[in-house]
Backbone of each chain as ProteinMPNN parsed JSONL, in Angstrom:
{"seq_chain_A": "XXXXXXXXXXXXXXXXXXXXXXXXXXXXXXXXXXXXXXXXXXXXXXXXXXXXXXXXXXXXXXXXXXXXX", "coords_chain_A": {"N_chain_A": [[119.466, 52.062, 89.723], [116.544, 53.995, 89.164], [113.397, 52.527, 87.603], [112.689, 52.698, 84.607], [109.854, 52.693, 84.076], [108.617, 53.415, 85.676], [108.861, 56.465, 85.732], [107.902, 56.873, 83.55], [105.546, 56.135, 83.349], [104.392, 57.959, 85.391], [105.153, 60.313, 83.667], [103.374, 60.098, 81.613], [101.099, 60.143, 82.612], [100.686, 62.657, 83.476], [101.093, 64.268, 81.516], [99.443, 63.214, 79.441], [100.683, 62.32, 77.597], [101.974, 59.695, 75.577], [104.579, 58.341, 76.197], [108.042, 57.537, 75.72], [111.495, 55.973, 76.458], [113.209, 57.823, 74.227], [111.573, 59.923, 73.873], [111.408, 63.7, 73.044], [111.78, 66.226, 75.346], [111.113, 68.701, 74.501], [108.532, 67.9, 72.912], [106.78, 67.426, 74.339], [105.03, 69.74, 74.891], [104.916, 71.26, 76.984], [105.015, 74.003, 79.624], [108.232, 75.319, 81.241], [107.488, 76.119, 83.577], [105.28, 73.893, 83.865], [106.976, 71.672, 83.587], [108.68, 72.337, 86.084], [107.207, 71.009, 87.393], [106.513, 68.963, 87.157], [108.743, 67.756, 87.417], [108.629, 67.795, 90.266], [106.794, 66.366, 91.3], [107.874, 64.343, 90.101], [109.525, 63.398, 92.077], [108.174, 63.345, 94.522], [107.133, 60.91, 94.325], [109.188, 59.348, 93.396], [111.129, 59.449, 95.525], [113.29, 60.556, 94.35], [115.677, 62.805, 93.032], [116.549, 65.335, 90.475], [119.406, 67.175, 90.405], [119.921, 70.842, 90.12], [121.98, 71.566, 88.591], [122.348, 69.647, 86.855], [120.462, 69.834, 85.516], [120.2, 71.549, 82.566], [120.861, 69.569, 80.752], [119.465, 67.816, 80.16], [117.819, 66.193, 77.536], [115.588, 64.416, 76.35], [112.904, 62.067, 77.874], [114.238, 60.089, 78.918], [116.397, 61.239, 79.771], [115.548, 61.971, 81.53], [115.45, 59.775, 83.469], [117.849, 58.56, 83.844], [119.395, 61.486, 85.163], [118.08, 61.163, 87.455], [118.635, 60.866, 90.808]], "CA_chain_A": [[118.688, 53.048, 88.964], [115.189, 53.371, 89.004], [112.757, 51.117, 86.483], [111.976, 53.784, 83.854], [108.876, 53.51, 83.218], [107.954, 54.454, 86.54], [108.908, 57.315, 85.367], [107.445, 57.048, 81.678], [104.012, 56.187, 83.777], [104.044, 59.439, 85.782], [105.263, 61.785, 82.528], [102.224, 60.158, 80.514], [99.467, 60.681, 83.675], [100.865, 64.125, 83.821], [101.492, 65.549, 79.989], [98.85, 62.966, 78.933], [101.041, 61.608, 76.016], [102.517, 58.622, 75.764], [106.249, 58.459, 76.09], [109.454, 56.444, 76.063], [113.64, 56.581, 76.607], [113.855, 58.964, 73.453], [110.782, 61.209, 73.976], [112.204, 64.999, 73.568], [111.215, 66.87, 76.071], [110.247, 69.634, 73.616], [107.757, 67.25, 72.619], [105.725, 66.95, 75.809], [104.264, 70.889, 74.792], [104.792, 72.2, 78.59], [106.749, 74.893, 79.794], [109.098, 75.436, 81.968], [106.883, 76.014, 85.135], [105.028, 72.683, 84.148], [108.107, 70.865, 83.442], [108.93, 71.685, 86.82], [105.751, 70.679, 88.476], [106.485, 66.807, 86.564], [109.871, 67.148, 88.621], [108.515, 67.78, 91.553], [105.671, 65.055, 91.013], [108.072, 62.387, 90.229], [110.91, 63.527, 93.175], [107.298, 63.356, 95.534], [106.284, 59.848, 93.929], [109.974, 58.188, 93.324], [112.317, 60.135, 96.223], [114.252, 60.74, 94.299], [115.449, 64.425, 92.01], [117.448, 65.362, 89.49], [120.314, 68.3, 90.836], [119.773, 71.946, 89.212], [123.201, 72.1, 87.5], [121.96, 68.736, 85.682], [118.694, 70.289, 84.688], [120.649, 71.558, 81.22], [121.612, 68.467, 79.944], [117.732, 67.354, 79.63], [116.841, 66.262, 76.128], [114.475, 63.538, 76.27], [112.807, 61.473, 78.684], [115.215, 59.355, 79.374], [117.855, 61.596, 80.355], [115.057, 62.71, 83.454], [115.683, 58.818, 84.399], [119.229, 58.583, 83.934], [119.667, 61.847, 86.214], [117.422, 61.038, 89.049], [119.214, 60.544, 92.237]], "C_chain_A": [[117.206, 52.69, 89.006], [114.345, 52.285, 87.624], [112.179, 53.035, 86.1], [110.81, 53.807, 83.718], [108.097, 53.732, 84.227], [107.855, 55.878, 86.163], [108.037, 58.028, 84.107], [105.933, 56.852, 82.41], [103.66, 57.708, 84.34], [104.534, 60.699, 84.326], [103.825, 61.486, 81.827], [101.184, 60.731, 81.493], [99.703, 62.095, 83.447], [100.854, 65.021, 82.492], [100.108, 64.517, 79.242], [99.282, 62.211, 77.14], [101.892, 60.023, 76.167], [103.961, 58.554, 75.183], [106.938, 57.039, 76.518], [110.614, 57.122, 76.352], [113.243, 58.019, 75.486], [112.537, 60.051, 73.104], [111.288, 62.568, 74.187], [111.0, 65.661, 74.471], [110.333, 68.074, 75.322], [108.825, 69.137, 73.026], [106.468, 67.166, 73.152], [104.819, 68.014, 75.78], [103.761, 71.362, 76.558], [105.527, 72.807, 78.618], [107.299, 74.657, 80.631], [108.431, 75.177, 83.418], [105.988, 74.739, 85.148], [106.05, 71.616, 84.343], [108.6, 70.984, 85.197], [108.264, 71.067, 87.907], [105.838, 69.197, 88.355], [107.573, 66.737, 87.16], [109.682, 66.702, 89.379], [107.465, 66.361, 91.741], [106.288, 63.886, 91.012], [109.345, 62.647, 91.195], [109.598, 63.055, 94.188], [107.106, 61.679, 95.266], [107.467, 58.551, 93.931], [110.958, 58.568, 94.744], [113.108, 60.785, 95.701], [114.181, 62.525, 93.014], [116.816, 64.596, 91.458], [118.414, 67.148, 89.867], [120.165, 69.589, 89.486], [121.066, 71.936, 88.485], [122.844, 70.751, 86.574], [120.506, 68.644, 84.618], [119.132, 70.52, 82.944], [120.589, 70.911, 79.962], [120.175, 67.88, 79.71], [117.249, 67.402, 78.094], [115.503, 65.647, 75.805], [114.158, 62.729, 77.654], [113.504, 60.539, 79.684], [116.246, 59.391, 80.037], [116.873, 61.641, 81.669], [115.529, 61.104, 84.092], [116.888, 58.493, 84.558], [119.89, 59.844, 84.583], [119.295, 61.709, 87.478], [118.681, 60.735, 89.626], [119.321, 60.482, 93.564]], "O_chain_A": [[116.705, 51.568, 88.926], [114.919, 51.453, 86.922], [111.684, 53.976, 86.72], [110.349, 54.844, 83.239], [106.97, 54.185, 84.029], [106.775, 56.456, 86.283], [107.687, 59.179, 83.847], [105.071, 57.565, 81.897], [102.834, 58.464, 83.828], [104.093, 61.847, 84.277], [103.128, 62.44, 81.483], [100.492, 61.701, 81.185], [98.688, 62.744, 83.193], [100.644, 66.234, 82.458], [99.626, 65.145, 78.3], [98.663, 61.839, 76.144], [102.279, 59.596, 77.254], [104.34, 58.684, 74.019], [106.646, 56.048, 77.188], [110.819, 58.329, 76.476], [113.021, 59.125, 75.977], [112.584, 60.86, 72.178], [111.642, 62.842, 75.334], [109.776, 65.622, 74.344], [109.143, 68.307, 75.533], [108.018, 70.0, 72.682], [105.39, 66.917, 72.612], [103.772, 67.814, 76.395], [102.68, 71.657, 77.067], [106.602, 72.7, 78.029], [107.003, 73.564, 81.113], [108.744, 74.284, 84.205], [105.778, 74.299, 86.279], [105.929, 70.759, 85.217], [108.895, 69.916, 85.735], [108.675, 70.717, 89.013], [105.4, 68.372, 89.156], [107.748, 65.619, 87.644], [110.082, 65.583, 89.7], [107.767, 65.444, 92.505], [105.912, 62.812, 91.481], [110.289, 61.902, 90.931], [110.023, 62.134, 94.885], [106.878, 61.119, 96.339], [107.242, 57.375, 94.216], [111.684, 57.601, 94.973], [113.743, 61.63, 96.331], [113.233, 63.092, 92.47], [117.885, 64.137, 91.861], [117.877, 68.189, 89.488], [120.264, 69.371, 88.279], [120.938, 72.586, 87.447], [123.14, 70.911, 85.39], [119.937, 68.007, 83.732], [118.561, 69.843, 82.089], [120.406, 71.256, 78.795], [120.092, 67.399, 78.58], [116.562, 68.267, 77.549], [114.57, 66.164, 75.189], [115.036, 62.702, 78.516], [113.323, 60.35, 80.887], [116.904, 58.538, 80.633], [117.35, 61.373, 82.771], [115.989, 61.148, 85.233], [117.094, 58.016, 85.674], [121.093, 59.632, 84.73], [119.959, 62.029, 88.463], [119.667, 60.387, 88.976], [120.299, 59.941, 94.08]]}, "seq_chain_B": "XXXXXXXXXXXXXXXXXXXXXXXXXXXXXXXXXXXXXXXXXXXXXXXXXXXXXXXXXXXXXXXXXXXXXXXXXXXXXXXXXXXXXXXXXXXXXXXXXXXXXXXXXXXXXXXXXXXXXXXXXXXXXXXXXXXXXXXXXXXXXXXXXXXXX", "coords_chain_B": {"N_chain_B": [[118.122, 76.637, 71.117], [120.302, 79.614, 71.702], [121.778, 80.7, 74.497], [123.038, 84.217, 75.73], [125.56, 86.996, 76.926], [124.854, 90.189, 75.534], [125.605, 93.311, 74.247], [123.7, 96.047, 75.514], [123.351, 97.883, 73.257], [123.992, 96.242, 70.713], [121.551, 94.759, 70.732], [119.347, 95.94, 71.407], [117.285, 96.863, 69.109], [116.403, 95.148, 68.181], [114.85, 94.229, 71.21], [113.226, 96.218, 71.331], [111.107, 95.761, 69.439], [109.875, 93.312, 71.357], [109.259, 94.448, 73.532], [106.388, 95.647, 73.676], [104.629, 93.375, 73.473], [105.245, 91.979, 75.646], [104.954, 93.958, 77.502], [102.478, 94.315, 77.49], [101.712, 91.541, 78.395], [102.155, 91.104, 80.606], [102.29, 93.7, 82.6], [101.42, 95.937, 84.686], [98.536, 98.157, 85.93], [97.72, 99.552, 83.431], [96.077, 100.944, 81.986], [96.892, 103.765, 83.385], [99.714, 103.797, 83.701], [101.617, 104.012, 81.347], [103.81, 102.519, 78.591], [106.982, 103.572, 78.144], [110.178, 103.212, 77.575], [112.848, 104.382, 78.878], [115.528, 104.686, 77.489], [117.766, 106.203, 77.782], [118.409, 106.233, 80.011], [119.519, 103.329, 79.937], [121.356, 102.789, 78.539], [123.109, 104.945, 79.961], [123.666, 103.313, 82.016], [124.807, 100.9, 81.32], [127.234, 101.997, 80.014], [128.26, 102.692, 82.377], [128.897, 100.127, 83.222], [126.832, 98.745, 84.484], [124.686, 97.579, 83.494], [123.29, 94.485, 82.862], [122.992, 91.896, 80.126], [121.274, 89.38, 79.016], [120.127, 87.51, 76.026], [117.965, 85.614, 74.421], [118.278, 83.685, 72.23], [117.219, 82.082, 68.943], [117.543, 80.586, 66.267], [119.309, 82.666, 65.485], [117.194, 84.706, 65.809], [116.401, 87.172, 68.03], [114.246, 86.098, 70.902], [113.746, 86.504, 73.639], [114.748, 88.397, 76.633], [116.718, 88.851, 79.436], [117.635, 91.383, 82.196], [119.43, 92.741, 84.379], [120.456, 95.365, 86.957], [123.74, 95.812, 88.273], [125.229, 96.027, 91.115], [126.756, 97.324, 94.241], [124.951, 96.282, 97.3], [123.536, 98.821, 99.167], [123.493, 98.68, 101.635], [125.279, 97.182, 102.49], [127.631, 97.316, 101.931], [130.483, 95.457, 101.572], [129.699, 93.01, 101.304], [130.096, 92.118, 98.731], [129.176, 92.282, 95.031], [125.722, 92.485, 93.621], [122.977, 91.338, 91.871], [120.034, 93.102, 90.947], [117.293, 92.412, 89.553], [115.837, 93.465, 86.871], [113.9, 93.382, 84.216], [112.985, 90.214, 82.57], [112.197, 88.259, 80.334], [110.103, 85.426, 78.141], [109.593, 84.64, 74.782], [106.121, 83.249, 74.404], [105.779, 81.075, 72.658], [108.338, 80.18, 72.926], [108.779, 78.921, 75.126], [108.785, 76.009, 76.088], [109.301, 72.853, 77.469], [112.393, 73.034, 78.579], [113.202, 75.036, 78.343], [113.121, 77.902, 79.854], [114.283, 76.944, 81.811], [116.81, 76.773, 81.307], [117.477, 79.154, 80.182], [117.252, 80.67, 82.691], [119.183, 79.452, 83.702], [121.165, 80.103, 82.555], [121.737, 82.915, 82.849], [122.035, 82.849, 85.674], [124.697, 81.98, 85.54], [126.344, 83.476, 83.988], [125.923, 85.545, 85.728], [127.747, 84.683, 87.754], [129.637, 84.696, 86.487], [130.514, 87.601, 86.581], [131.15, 87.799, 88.477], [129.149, 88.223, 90.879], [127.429, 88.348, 93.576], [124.651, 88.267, 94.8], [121.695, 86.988, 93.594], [118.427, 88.916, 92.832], [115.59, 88.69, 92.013], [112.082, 88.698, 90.952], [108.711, 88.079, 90.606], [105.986, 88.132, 88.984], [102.739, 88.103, 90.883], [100.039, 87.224, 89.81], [101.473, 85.714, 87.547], [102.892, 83.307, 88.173], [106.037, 82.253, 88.796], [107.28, 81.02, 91.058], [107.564, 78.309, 91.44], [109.69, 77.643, 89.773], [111.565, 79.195, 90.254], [112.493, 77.813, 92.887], [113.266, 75.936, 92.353], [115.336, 76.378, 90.923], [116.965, 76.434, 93.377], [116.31, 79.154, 94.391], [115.462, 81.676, 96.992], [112.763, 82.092, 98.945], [112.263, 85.673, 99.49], [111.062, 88.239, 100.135], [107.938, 89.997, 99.685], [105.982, 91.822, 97.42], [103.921, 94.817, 97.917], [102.096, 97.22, 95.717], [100.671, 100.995, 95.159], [98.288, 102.495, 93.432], [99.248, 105.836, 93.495]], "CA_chain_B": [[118.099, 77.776, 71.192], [120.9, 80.408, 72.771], [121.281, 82.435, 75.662], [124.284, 84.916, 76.039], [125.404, 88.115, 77.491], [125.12, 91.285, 75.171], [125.14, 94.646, 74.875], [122.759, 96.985, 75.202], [123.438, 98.712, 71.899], [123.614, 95.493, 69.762], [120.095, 94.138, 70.589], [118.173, 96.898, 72.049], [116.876, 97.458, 68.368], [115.097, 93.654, 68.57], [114.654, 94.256, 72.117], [112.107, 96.921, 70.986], [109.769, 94.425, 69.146], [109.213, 92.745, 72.027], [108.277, 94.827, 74.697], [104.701, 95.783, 73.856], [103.968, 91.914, 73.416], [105.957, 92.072, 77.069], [104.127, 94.991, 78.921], [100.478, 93.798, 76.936], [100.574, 90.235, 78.865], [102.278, 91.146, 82.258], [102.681, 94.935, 82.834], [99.74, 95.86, 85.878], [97.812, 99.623, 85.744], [98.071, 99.839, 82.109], [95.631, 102.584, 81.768], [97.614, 104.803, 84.219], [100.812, 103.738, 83.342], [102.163, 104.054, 79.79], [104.866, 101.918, 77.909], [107.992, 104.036, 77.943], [111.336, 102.701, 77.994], [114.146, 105.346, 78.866], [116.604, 104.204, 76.832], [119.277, 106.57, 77.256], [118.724, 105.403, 81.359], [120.002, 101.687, 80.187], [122.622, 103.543, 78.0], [123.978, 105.103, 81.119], [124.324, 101.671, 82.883], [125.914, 100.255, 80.493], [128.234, 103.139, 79.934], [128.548, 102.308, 83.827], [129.274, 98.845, 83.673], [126.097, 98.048, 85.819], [123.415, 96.742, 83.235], [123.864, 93.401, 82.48], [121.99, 91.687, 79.526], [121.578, 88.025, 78.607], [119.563, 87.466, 75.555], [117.689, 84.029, 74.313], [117.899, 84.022, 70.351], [115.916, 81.07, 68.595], [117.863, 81.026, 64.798], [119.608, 83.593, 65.268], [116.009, 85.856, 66.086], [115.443, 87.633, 69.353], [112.925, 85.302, 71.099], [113.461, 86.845, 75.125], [115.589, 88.696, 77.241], [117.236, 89.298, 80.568], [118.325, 92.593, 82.177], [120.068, 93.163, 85.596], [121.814, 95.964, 87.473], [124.886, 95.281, 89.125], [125.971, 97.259, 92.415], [126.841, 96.819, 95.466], [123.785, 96.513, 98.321], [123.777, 100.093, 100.361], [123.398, 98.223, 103.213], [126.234, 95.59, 102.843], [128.48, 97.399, 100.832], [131.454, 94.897, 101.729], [129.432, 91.916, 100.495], [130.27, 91.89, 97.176], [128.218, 92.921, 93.906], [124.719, 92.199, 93.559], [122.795, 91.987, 90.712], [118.536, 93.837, 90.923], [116.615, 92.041, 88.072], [114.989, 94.59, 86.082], [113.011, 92.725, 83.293], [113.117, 88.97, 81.962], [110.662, 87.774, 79.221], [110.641, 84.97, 76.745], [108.128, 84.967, 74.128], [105.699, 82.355, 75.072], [105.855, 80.118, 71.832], [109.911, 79.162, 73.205], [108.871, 77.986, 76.607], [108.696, 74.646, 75.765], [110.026, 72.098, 77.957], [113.701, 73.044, 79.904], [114.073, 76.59, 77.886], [112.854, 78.829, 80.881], [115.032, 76.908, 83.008], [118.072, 76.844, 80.782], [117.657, 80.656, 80.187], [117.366, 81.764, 83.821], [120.294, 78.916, 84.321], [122.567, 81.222, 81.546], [121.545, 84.478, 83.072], [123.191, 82.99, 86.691], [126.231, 81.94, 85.167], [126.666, 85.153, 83.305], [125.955, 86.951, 86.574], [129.099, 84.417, 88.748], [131.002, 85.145, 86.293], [130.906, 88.863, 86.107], [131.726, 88.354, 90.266], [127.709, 88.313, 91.498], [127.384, 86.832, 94.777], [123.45, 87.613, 95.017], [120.719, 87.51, 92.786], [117.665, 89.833, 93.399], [114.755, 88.619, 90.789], [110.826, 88.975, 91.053], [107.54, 87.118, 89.608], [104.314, 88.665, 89.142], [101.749, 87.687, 91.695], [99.125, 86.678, 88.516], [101.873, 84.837, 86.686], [104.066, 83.443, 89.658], [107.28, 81.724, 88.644], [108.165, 80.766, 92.146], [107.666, 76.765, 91.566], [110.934, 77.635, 88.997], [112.963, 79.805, 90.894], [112.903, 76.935, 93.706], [113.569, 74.492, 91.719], [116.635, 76.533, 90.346], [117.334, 77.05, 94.535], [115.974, 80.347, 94.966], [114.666, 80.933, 98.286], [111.667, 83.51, 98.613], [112.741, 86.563, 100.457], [109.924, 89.412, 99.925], [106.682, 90.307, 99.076], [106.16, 93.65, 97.381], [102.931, 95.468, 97.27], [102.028, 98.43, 95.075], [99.688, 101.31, 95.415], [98.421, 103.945, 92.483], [98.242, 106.925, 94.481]], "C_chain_B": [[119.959, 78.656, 72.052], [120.996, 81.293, 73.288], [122.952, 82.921, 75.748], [124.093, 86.203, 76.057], [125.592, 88.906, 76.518], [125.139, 92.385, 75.805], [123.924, 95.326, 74.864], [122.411, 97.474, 73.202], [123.442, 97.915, 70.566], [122.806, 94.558, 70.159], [119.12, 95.125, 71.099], [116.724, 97.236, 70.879], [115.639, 95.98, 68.173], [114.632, 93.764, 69.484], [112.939, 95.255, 71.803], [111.055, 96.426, 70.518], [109.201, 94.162, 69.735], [108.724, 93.265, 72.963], [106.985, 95.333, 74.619], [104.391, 94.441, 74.073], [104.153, 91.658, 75.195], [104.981, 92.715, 78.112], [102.796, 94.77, 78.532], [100.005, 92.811, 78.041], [101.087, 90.798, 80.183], [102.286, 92.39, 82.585], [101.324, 94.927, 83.84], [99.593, 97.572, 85.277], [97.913, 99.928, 84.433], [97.368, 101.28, 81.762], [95.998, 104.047, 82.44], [98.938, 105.176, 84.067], [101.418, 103.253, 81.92], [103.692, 103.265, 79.507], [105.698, 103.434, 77.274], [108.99, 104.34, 78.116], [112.055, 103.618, 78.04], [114.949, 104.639, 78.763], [117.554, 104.725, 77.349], [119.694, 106.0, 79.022], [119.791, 103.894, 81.379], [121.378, 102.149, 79.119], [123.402, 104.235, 79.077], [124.147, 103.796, 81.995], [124.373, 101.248, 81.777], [127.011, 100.614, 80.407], [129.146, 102.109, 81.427], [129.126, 100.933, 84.164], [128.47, 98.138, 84.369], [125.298, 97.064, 84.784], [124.044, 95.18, 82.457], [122.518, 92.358, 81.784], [122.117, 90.067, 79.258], [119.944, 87.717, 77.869], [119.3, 85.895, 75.149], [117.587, 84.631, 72.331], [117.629, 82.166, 69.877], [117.233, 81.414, 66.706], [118.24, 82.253, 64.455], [118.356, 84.862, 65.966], [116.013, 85.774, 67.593], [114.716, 87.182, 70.022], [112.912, 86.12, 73.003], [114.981, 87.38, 75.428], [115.442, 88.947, 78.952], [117.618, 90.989, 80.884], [118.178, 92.91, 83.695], [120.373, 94.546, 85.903], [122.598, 95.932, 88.342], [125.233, 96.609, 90.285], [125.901, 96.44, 93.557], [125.567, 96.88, 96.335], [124.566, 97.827, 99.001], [123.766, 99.654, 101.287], [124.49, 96.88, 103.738], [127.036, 96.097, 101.843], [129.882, 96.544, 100.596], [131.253, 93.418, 100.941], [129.355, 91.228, 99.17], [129.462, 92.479, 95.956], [127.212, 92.21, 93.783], [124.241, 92.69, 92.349], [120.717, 92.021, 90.931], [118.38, 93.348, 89.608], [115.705, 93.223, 87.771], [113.867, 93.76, 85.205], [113.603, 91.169, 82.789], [111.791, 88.596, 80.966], [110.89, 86.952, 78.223], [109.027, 84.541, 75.856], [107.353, 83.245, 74.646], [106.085, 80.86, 74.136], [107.478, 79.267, 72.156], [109.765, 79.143, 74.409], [108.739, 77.016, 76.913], [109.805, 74.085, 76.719], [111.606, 72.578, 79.113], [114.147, 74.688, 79.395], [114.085, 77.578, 79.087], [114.073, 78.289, 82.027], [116.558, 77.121, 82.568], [118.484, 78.424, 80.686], [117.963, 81.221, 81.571], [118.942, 80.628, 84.502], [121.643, 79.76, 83.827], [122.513, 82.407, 82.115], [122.624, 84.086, 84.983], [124.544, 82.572, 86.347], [126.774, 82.769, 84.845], [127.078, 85.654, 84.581], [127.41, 86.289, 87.478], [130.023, 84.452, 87.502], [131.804, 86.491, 86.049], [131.371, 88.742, 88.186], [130.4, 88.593, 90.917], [127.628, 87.479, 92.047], [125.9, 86.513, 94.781], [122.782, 88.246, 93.849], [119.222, 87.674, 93.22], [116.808, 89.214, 92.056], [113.78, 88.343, 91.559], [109.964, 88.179, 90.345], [106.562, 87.817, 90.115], [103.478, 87.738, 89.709], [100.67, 86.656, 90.698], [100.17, 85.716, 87.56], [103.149, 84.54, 87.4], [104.632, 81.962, 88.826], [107.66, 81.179, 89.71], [108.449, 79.481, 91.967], [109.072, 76.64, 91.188], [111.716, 78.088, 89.782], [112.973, 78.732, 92.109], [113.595, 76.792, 93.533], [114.834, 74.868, 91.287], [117.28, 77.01, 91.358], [117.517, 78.147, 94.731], [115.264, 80.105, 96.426], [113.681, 82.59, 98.706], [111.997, 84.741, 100.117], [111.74, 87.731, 101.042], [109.181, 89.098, 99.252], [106.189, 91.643, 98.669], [104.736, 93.944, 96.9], [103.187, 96.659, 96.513], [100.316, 99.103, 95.398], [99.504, 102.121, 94.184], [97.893, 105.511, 93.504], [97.949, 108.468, 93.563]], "O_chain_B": [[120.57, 78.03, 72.919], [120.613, 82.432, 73.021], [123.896, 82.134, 75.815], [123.114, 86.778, 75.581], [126.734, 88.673, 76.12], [124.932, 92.696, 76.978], [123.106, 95.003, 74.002], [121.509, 97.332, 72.377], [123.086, 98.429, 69.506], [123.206, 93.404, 70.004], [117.935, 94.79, 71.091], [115.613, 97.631, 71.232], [114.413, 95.973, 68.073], [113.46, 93.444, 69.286], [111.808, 94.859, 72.085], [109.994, 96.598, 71.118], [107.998, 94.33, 69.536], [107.717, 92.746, 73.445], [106.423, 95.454, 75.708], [103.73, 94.305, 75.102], [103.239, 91.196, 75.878], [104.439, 92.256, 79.117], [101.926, 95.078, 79.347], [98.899, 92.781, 78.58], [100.161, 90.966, 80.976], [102.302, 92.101, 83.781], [100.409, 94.106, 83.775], [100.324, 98.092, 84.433], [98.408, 101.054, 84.383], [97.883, 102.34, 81.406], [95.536, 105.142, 82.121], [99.402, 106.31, 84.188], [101.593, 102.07, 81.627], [104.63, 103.497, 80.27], [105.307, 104.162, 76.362], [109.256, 105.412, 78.658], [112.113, 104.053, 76.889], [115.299, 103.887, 79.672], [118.487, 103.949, 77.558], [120.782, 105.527, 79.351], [120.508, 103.468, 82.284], [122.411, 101.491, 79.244], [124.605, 103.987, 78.99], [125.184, 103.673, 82.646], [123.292, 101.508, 81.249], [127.936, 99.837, 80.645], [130.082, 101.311, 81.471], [129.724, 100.676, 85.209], [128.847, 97.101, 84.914], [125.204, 95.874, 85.084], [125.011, 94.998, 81.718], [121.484, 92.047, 82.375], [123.253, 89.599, 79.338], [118.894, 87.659, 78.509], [120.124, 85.021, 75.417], [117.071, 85.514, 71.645], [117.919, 81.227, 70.619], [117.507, 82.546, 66.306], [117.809, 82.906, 63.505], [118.789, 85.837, 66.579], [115.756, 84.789, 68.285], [113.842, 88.048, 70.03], [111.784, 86.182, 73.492], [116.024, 87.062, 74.857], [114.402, 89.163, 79.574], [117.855, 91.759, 79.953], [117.119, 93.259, 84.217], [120.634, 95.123, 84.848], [122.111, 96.044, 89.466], [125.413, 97.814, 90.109], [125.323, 95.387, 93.826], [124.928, 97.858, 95.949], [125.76, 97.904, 99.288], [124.153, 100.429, 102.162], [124.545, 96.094, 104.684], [127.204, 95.4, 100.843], [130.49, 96.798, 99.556], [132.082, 92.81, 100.264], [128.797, 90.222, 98.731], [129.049, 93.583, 96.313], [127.511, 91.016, 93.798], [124.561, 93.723, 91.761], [120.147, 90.936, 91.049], [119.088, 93.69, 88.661], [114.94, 93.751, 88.578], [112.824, 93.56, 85.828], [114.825, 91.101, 82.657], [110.589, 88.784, 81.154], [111.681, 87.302, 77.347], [107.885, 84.276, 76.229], [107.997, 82.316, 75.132], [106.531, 79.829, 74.64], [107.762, 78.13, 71.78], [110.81, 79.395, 75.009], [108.529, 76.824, 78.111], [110.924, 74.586, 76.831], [111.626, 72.35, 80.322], [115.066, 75.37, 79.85], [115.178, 78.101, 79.303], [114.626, 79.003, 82.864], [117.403, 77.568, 83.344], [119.58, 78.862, 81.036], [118.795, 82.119, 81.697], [119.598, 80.942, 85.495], [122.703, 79.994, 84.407], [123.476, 83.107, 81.804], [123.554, 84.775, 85.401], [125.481, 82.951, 87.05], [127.865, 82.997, 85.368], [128.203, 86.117, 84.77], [128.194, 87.134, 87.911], [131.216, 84.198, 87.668], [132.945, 86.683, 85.628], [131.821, 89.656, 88.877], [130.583, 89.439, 91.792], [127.659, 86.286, 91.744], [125.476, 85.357, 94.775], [122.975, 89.321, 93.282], [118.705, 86.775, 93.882], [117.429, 89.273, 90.995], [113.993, 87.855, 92.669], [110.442, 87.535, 89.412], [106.289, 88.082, 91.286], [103.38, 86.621, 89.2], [100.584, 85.446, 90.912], [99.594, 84.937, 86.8], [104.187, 85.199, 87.341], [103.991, 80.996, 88.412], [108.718, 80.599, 89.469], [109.606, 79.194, 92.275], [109.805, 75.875, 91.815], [112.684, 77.397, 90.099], [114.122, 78.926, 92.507], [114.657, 77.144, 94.048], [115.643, 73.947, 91.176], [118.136, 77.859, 91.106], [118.597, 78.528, 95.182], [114.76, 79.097, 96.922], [114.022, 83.772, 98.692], [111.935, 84.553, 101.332], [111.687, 88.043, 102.232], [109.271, 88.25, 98.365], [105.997, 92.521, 99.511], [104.301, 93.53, 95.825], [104.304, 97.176, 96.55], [99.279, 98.502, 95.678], [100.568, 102.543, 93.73], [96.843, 105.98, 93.944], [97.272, 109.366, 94.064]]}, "name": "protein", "num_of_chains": 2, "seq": "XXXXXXXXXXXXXXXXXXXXXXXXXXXXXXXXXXXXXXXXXXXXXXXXXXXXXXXXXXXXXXXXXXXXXXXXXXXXXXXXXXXXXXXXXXXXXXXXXXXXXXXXXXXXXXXXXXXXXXXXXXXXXXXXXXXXXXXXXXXXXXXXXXXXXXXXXXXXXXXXXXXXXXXXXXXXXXXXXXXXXXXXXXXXXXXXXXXXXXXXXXXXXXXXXXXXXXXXXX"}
């Protein structure tokens, strides 16, 4: 699995807040079409991406690092 | 929040609320073209079995909707049922985070499970959705101009 806070580094550069594991996504105040611009940002930055039928299940930060793949 | 398929006839009356807020931010020619929904049109598809609705409610309240029609393509009538997006809109204040994607993820489940092999949906040029519909493996087919003549 990746090291989260690669992840937790690219959500803060990008939403500008400072996050962890249980950051809700609702939290981050982006929508949908930013939310998926921070996908694509950290699929371009780690390889790796999180499968559209597991997009759902997204509550907090943590889940985006525990679906990557 | 949740998204699920109604009818026409039990939300159309919330549905009404929202479309000025709807045709105010995205609608194009406004001064040429007037806000006015033919209802009894989406009352005959329904009747029909074609229109197909999938609403987002927030506490129970109305916050956005979906609205398809189902038919076959004229040009592939063997290929199964297709569903022509008509309108989608969710108010802006519930686009927070995964809702836009969770909504247009409930509106394709709805549509494979009514038997919809393809889905036909659009984004305004000025407020382009495409990054999303990728991302939810759409794959861009057309480009549609308009003229006022």
């Amino acid at each position: 699995m990746i090291d989260p806070q690669v992840v937790y580094s690219i959500v803060e550069r990008e939403t500008g807040r400072y996050v962890g594991r249980n950051t809700k996504i609702q939290e981050l105040n982006i929508d949908s079409l930013e939310f998926v611009d921070l996908l694509l940002q950290i699929t371009n930055e780690t390889g790796l991406s999180i499968p559209d039928d597991q997009l759902d299940k997204l509550q907090t930060v943590g889940d985006i690092v525990m679906e990557l793949v | 929040m949740i998204f699920q398929q109604e009818k026409w006839a039990d939300c159309v009356h919330e549905m009404r609320e929202i479309w000025p807020e709807h045709w105010a931010s995205l609608a194009l020619d406004k001064e040429q073209i007037a806000l006015a929904c033919d209802e009894s049109k989406y009352e005959q598809g329904e009747a029909l079995g074609c229109l197909h609705i999938v609403t987002a409610r927030a506490d129970g309240k109305l916050v956005g909707y979906y609205y398809g029609m189902l038919m076959h393509h004229l040009h592939y009538k063997f290929a199964g049922l297709m569903c022509y997006s008509d309108v989608y809109y969710l108010k802006p204040e519930y686009r927070k985070g995964t809702n836009g994607i969770r909504f247009l993820r409930a509106v394709m489940k709805s549509l494979k499970a009514r038997g919809v092999v393809k889905l036909y949906i659009s984004t305004k040029a000025h407020a382009d959705n495409g990054p999303l519909f990728k991302y939810l493996g759409m794959n861009l087919s057309d480009h549609v101009y308009t003229k006022l003549l």
